[in-house]
PQR file of N, CA, C, O and H, with PARSE charges and radii, in Angstrom:
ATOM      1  N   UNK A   1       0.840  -1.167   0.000 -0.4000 1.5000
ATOM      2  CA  UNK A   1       0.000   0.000   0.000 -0.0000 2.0000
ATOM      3  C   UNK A   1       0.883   1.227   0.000  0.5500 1.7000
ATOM      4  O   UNK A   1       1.849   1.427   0.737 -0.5500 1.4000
ATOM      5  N   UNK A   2       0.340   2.117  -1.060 -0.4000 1.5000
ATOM      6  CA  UNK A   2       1.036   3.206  -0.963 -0.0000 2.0000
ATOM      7  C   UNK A   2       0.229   4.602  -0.042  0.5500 1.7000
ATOM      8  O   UNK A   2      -0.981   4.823  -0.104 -0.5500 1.4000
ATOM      9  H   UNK A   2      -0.444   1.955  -1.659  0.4000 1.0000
ATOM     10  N   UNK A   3       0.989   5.230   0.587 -0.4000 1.5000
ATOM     11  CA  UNK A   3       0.171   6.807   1.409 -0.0000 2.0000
ATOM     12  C   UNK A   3       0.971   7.677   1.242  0.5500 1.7000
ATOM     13  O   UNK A   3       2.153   7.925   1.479 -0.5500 1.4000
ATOM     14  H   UNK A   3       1.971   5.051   0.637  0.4000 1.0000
ATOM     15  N   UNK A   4      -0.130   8.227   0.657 -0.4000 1.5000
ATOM     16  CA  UNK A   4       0.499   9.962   0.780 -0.0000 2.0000
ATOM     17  C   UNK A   4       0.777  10.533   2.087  0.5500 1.7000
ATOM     18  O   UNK A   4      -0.110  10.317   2.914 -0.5500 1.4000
ATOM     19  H   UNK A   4      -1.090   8.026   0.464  0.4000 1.0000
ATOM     20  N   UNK A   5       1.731  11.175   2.472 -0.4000 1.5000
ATOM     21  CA  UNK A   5       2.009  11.962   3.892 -0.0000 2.0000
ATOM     22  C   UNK A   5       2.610  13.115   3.654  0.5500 1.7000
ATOM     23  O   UNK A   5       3.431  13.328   2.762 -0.5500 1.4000
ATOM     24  H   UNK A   5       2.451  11.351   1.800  0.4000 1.0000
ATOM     25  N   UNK A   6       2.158  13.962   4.547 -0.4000 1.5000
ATOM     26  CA  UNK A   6       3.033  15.438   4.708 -0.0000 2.0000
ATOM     27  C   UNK A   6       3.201  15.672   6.052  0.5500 1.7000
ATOM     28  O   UNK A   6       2.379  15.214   6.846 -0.5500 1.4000
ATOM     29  H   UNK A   6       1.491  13.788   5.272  0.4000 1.0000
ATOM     30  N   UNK A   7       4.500  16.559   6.567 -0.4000 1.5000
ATOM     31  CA  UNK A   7       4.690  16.978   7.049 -0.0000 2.0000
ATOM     32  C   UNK A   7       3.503  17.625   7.970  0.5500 1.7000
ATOM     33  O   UNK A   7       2.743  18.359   7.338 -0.5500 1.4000
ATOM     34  H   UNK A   7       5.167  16.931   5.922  0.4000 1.0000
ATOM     35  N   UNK A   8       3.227  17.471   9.349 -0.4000 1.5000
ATOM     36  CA  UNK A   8       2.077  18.569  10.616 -0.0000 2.0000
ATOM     37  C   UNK A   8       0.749  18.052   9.919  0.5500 1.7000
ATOM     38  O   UNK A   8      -0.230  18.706  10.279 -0.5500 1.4000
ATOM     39  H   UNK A   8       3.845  16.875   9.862  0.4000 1.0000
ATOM     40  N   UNK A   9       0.443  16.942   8.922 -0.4000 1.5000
ATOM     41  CA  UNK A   9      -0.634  16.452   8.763 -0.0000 2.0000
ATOM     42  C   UNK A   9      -1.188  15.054   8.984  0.5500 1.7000
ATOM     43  O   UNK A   9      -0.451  14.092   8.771 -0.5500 1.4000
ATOM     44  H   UNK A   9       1.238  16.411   8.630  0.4000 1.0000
ATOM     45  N   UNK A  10      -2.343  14.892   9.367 -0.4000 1.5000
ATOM     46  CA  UNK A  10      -2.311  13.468   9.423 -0.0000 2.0000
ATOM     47  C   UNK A  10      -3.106  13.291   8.571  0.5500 1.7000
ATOM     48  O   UNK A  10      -3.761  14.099   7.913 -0.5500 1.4000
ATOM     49  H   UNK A  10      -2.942  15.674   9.540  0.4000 1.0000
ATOM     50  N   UNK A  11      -3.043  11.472   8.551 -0.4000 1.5000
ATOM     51  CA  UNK A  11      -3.404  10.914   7.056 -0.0000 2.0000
ATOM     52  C   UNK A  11      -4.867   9.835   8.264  0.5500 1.7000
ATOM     53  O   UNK A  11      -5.115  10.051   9.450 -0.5500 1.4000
ATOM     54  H   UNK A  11      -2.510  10.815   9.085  0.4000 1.0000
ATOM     55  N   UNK A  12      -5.303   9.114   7.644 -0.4000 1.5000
ATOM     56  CA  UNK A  12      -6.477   8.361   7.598 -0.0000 2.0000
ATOM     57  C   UNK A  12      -6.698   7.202   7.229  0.5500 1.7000
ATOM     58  O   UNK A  12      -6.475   7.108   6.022 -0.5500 1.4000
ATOM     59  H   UNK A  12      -5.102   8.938   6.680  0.4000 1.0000
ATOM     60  N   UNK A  13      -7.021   6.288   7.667 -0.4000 1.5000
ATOM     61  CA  UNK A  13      -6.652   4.946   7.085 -0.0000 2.0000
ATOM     62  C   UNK A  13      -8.689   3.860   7.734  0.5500 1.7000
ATOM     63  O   UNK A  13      -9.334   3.555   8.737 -0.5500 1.4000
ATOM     64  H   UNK A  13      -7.202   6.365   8.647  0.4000 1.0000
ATOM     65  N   UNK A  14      -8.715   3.775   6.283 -0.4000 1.5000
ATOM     66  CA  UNK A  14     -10.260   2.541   6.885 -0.0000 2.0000
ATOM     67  C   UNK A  14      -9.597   1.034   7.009  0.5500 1.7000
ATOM     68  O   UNK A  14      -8.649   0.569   6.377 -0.5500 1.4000
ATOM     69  H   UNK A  14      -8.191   4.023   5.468  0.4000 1.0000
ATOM     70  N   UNK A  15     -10.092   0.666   7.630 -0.4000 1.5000
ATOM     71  CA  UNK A  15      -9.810  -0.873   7.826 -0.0000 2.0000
ATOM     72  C   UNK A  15     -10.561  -2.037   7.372  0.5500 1.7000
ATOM     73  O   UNK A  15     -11.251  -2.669   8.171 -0.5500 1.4000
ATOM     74  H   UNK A  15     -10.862   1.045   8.143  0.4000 1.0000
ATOM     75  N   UNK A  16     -10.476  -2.356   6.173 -0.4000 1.5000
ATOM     76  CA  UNK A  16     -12.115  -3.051   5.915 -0.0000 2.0000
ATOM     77  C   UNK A  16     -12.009  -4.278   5.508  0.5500 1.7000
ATOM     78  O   UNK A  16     -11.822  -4.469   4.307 -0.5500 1.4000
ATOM     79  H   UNK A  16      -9.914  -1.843   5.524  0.4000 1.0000
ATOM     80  N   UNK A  17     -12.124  -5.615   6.598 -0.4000 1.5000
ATOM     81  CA  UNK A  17     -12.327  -6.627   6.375 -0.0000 2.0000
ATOM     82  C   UNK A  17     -12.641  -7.244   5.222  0.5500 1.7000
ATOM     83  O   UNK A  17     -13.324  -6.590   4.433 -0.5500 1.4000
ATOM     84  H   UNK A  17     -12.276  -5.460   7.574  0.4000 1.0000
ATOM     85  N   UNK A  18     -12.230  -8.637   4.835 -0.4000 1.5000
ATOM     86  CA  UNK A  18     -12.424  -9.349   3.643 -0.0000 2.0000
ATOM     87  C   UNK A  18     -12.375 -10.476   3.655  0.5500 1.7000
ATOM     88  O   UNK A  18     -11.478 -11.194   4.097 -0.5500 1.4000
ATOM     89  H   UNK A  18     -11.675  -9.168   5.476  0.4000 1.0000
ATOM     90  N   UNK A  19     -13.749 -10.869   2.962 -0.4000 1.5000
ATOM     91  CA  UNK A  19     -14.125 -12.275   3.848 -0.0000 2.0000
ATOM     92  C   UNK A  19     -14.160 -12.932   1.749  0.5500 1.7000
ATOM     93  O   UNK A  19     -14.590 -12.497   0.680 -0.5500 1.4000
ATOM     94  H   UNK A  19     -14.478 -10.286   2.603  0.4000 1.0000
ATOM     95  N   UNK A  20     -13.225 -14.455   2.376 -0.4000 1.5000
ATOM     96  CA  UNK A  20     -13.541 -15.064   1.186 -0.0000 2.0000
ATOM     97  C   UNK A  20     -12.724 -16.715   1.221  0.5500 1.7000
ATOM     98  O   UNK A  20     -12.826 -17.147   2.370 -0.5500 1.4000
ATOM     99  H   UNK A  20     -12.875 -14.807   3.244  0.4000 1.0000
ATOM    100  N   UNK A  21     -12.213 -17.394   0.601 -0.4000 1.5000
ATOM    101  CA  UNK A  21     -11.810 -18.891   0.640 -0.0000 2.0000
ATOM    102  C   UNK A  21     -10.351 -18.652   0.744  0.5500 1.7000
ATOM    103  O   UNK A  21      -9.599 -19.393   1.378 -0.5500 1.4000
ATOM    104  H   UNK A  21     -12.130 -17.043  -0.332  0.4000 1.0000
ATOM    105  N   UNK A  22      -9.974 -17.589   0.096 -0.4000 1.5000
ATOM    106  CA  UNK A  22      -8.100 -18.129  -0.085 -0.0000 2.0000
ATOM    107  C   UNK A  22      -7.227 -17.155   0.976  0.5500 1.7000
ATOM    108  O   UNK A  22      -6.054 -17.310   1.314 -0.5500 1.4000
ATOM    109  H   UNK A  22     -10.584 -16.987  -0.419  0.4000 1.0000
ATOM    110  N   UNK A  23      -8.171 -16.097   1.396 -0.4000 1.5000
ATOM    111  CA  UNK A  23      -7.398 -15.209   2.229 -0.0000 2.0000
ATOM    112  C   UNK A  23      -8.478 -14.598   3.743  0.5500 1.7000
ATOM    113  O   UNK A  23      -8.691 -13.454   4.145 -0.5500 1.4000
ATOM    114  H   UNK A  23      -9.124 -15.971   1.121  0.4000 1.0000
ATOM    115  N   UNK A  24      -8.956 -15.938   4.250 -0.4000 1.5000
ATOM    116  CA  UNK A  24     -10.126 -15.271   5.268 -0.0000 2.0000
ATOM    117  C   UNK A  24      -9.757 -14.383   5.900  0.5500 1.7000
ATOM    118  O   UNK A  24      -8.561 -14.245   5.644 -0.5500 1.4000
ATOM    119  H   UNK A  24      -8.784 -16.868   3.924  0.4000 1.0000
ATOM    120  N   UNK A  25     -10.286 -13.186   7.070 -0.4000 1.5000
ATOM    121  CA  UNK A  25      -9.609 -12.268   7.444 -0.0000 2.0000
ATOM    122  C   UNK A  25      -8.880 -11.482   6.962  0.5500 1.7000
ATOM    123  O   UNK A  25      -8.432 -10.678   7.779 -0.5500 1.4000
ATOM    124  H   UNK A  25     -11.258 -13.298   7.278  0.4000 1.0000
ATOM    125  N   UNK A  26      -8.472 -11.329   5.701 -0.4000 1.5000
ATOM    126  CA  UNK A  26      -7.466 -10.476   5.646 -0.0000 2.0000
ATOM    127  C   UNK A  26      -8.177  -9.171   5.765  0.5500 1.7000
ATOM    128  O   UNK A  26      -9.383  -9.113   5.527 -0.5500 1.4000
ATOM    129  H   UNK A  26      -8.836 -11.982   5.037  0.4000 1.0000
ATOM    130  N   UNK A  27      -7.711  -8.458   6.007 -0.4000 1.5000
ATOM    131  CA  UNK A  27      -7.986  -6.976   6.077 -0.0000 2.0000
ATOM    132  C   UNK A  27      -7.210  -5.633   4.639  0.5500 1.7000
ATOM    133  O   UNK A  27      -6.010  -5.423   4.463 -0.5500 1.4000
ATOM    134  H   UNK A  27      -6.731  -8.505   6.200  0.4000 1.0000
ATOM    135  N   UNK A  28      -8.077  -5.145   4.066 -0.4000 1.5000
ATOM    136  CA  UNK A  28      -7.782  -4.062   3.129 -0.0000 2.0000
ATOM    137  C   UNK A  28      -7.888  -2.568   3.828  0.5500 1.7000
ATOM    138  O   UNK A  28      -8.926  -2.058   4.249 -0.5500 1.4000
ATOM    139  H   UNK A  28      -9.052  -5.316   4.209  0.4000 1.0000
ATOM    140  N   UNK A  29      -6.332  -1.886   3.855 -0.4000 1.5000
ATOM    141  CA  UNK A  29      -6.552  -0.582   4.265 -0.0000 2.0000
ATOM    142  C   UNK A  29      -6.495   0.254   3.004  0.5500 1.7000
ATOM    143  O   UNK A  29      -5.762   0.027   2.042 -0.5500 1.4000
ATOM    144  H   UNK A  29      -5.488  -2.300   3.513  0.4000 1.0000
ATOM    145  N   UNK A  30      -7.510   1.420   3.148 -0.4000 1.5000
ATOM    146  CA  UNK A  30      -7.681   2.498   2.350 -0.0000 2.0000
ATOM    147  C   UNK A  30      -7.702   3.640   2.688  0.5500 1.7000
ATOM    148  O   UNK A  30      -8.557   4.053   3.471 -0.5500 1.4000
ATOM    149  H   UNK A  30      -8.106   1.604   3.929  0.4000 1.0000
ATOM    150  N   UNK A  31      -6.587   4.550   2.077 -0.4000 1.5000
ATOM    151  CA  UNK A  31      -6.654   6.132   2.631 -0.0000 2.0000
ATOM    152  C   UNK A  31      -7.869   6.634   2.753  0.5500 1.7000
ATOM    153  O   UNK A  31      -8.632   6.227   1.877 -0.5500 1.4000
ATOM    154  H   UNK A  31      -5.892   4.214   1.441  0.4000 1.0000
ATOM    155  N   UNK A  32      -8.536   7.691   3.849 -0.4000 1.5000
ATOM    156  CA  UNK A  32      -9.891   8.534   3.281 -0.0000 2.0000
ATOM    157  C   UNK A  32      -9.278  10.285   3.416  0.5500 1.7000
ATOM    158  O   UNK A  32      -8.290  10.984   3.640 -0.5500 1.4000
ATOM    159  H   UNK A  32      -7.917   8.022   4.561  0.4000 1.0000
ATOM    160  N   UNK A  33     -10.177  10.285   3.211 -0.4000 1.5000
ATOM    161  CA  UNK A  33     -10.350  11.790   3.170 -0.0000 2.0000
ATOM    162  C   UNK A  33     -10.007  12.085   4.965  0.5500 1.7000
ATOM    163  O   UNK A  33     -10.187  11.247   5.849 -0.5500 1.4000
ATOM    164  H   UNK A  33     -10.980   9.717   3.029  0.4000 1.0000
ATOM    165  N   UNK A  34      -9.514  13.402   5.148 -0.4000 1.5000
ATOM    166  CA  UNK A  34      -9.276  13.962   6.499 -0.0000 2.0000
ATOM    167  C   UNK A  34     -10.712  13.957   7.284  0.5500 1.7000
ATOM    168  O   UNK A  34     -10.978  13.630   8.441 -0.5500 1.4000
ATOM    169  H   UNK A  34      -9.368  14.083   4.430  0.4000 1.0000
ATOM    170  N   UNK A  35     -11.810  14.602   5.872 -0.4000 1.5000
ATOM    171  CA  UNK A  35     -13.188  14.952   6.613 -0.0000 2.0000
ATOM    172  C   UNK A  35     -13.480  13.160   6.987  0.5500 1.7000
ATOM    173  O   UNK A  35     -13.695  12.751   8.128 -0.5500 1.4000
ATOM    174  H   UNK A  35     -11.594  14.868   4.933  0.4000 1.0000
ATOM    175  N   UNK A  36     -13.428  12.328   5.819 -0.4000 1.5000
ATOM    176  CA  UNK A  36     -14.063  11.403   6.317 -0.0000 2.0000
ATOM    177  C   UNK A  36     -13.375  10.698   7.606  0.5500 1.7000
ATOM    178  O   UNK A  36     -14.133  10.631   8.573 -0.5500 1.4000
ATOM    179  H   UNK A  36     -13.253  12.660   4.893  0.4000 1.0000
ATOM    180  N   UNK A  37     -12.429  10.305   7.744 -0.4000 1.5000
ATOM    181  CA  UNK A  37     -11.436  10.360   8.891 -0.0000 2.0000
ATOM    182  C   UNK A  37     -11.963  11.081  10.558  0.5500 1.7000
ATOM    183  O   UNK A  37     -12.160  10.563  11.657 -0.5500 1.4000
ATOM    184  H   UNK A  37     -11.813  10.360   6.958  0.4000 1.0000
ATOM    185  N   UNK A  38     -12.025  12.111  10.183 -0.4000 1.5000
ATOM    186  CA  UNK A  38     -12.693  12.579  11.344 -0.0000 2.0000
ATOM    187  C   UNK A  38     -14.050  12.118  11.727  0.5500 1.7000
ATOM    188  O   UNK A  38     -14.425  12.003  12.893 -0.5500 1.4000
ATOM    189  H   UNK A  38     -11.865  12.532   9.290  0.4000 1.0000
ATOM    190  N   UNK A  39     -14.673  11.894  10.808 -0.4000 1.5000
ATOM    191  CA  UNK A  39     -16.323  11.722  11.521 -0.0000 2.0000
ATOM    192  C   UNK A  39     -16.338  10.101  11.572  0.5500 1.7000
ATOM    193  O   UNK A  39     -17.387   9.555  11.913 -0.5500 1.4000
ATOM    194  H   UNK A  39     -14.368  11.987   9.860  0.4000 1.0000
ATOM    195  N   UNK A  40     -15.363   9.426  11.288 -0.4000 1.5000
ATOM    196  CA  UNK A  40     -15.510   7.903  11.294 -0.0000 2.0000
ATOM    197  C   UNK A  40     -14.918   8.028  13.101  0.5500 1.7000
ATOM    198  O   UNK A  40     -15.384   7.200  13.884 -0.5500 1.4000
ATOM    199  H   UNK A  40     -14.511   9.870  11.011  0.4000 1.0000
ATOM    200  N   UNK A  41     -14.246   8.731  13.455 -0.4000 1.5000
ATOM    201  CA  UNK A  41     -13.111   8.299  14.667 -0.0000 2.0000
ATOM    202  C   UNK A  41     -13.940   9.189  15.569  0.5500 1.7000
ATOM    203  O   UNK A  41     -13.640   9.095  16.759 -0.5500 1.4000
ATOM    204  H   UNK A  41     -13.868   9.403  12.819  0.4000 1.0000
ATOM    205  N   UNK A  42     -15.124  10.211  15.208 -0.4000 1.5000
ATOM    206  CA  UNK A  42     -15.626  10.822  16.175 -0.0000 2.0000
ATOM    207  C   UNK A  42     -16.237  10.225  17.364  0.5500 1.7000
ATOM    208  O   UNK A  42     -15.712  10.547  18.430 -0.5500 1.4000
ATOM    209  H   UNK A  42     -15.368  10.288  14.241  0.4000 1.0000
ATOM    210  N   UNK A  43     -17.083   9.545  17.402 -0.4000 1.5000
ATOM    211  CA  UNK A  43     -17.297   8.138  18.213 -0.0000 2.0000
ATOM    212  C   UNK A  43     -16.725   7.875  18.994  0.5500 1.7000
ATOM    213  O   UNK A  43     -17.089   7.710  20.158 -0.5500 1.4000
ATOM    214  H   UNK A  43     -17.509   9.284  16.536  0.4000 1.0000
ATOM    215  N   UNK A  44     -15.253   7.727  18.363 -0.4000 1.5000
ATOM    216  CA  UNK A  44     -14.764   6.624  19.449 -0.0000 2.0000
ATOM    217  C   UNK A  44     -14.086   7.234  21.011  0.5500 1.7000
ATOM    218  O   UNK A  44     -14.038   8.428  21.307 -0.5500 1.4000
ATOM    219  H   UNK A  44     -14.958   7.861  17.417  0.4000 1.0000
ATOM    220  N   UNK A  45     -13.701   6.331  21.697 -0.4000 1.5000
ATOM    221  CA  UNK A  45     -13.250   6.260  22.665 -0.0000 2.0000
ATOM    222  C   UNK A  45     -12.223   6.252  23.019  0.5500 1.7000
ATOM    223  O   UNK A  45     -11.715   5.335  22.375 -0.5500 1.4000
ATOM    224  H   UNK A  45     -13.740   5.361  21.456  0.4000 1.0000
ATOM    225  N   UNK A  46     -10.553   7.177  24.438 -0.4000 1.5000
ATOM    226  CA  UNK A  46      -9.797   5.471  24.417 -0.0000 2.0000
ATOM    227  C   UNK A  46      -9.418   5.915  25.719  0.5500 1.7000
ATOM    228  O   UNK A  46      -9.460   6.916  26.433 -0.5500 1.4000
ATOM    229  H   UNK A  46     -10.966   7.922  24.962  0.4000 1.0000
ATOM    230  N   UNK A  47      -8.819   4.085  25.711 -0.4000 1.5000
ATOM    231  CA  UNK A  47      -9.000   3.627  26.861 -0.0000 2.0000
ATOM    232  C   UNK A  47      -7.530   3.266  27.626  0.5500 1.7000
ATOM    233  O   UNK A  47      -7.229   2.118  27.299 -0.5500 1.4000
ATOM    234  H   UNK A  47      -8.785   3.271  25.131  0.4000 1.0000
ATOM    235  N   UNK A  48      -6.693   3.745  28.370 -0.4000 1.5000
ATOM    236  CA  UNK A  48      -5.697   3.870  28.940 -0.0000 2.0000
ATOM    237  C   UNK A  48      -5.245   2.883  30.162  0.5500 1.7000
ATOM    238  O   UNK A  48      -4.303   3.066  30.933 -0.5500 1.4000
ATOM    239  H   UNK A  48      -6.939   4.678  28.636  0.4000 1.0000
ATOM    240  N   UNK A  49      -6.211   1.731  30.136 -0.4000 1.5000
ATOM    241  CA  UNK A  49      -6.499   0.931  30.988 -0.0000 2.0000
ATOM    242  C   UNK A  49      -4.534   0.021  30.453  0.5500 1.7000
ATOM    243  O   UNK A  49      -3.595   0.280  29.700 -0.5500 1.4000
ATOM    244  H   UNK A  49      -6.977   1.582  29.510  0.4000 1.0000
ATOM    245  N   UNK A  50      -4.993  -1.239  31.636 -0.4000 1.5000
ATOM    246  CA  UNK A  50      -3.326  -1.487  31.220 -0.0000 2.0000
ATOM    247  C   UNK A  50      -4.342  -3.053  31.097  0.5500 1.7000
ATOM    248  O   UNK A  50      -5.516  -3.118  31.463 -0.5500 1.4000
ATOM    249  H   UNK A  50      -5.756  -1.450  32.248  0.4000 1.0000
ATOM    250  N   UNK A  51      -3.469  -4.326  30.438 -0.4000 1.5000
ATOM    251  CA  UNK A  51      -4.126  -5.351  30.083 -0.0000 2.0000
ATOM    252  C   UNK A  51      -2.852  -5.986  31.237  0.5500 1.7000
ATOM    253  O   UNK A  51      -3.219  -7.134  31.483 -0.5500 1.4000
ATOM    254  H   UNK A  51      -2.515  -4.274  30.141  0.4000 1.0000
ATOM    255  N   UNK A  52      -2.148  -5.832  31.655 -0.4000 1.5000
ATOM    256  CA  UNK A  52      -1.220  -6.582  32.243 -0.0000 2.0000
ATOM    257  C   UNK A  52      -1.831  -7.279  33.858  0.5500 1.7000
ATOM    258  O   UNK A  52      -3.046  -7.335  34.042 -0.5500 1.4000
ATOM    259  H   UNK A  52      -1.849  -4.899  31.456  0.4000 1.0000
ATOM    260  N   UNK A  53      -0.814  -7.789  34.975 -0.4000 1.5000
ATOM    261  CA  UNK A  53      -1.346  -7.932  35.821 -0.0000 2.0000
ATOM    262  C   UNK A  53      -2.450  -7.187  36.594  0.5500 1.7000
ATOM    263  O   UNK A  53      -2.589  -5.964  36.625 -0.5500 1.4000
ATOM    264  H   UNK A  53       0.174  -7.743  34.826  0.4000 1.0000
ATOM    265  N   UNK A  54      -3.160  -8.041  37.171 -0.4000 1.5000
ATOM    266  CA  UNK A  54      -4.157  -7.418  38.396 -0.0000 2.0000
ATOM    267  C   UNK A  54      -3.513  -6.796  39.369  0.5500 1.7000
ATOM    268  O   UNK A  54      -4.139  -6.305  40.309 -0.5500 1.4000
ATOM    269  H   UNK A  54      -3.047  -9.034  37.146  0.4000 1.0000
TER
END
């Protein structure tokens, strides 16, 4: 995969599953747009929790 990048900008990336016989799971990333980028990630959450010991 190729991405465009610049310098003090960020780039965007979809993640979009692909379901089929010779490559189950694999996953296809695709640049989007900044706008679309933003309103896909608006939603989300994060979470700073640690997965390690109790």
């Amino acid at each position: 995969m190729s991405v465009d990048l610049r310098a003090g900008s960020t780039t965007y990336l979809s993640a979009q599953p692909q379901m089929g016989i010779i490559t189950p799971g694999a996953i296809t990333l695709i640049q989007v747009t900044e706008s679309q980028g933003r309103a896909d990630v608006a939603s989300l959450h994060q979470s700073n929790s640690s997965c390690g010991k109790a």
